[in-house]
C-alpha atoms as a printed R data frame, in Angstrom:
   type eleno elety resid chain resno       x       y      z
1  ATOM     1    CA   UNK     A     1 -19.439 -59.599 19.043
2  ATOM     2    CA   UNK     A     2 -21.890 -58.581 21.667
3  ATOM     3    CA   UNK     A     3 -20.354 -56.067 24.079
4  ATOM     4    CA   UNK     A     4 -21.007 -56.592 27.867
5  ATOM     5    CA   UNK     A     5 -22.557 -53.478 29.236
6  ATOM     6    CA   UNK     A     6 -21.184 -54.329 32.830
7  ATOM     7    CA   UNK     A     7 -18.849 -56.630 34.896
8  ATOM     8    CA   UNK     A     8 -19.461 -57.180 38.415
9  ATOM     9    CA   UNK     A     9 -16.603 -58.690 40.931
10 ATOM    10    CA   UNK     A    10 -17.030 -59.478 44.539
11 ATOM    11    CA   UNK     A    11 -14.164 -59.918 46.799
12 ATOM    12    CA   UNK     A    12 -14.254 -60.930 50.427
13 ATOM    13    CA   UNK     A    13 -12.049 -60.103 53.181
14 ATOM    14    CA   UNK     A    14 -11.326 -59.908 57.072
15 ATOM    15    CA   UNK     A    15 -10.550 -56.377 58.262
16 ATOM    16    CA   UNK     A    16 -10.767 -54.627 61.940
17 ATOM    17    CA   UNK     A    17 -11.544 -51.025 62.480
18 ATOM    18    CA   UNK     A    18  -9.653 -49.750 65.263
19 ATOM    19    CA   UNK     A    19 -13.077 -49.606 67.586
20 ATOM    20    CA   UNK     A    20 -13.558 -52.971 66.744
21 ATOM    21    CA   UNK     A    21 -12.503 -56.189 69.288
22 ATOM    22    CA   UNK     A    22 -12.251 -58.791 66.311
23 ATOM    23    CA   UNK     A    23 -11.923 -59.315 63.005
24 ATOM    24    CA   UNK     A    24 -14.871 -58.927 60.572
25 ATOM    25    CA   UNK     A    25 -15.651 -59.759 57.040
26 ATOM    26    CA   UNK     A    26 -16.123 -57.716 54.504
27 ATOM    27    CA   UNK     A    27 -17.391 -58.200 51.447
28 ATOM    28    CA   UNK     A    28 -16.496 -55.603 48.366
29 ATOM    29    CA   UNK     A    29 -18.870 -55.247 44.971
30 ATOM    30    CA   UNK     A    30 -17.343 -53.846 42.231
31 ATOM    31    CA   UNK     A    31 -19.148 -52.733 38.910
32 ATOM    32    CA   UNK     A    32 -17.294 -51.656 36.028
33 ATOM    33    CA   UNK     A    33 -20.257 -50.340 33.731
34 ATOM    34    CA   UNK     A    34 -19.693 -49.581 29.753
35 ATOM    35    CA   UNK     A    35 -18.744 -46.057 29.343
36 ATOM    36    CA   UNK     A    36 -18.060 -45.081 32.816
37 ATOM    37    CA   UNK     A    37 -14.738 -43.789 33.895
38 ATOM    38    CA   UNK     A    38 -14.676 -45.209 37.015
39 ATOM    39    CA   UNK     A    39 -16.278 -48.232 38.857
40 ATOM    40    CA   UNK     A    40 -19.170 -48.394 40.850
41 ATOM    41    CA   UNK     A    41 -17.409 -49.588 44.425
42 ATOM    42    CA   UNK     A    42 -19.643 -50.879 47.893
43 ATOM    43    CA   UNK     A    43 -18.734 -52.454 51.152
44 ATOM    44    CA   UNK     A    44 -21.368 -54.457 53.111
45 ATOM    45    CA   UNK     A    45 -19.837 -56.081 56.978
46 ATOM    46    CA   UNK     A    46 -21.367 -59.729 57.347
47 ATOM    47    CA   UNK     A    47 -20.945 -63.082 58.021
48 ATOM    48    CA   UNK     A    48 -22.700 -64.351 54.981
49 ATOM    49    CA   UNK     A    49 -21.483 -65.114 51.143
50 ATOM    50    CA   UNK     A    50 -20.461 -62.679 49.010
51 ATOM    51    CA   UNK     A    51 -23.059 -63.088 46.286
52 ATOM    52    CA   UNK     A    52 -25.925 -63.995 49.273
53 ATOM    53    CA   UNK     A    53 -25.069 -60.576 51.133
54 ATOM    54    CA   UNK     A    54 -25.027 -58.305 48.163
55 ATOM    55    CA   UNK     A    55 -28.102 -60.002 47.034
56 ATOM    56    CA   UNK     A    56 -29.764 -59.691 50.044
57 ATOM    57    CA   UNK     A    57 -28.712 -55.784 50.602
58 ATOM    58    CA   UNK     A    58 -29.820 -54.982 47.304
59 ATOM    59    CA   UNK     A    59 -33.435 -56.434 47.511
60 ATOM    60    CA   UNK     A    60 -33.369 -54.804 50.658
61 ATOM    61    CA   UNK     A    61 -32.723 -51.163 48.870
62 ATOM    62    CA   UNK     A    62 -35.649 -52.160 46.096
63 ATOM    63    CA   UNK     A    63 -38.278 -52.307 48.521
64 ATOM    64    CA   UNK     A    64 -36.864 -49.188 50.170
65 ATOM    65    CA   UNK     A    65 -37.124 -47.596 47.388
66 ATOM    66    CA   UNK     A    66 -40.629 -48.740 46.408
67 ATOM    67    CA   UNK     A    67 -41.616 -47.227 50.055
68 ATOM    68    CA   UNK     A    68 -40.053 -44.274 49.334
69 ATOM    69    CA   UNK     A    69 -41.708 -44.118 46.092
70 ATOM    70    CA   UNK     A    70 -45.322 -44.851 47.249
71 ATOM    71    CA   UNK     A    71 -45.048 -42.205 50.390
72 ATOM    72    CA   UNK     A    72 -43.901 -39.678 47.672
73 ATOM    73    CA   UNK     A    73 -47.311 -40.444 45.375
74 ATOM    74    CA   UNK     A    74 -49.406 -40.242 48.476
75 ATOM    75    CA   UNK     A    75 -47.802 -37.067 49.509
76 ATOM    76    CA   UNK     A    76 -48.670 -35.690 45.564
77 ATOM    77    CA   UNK     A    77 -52.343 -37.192 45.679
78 ATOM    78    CA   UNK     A    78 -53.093 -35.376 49.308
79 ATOM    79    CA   UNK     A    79 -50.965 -32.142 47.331
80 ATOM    80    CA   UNK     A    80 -53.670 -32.691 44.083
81 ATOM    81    CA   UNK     A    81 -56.562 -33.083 45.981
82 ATOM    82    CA   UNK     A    82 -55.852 -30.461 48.409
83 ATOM    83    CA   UNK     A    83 -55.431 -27.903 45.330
84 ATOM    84    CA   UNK     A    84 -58.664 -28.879 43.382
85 ATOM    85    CA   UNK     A    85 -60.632 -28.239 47.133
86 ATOM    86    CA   UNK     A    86 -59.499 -24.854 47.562
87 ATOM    87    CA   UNK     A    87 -59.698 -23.893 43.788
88 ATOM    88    CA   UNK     A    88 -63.617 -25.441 43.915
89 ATOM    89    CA   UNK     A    89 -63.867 -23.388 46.856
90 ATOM    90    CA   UNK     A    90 -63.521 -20.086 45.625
């Protein structure tokens, strides 16, 4: 029997924040992943579905990520070069 190394529920509800004038939905992701205690819990507000939003959201993250990654590898090429200028300068 193959064991499933996570489960992932989504849930969908209205809810209002005390600043807020209406109603809003909410849409909850839950991931219960093999071996952790506790499960992996995120809120996103929209008017979308449930699996639409939280696929959305987390391409959205991915490319952040990528951009985050990339400016980091610049930063460490300008960091390498910089070093091998200064030590050719001596």
């Amino acid at each position: 029997m193959r064991v499933s190394t996570w489960v992932v529920r989504y849930k969908g509800f209205l809810y209002q924040a005390a600043s807020w004038k209406t109603a809003r939905r909410v849409v909850a992701k839950v991931e219960f992943h093999f071996g952790e205690l506790f499960p992996r819990v995120g809120f996103i507000v929209t008017n979308l579905d449930s699996r639409v939003v939280v696929r959305f959201y987390n391409k959205r993250g991915t490319a952040k990520q990528w951009i985050k990654e990339g400016k980091q590898a610049v930063k460490m090429t300008r960091l390498r070069s910089s070093r091998s200028t200064a030590a050719g300068a001596r």
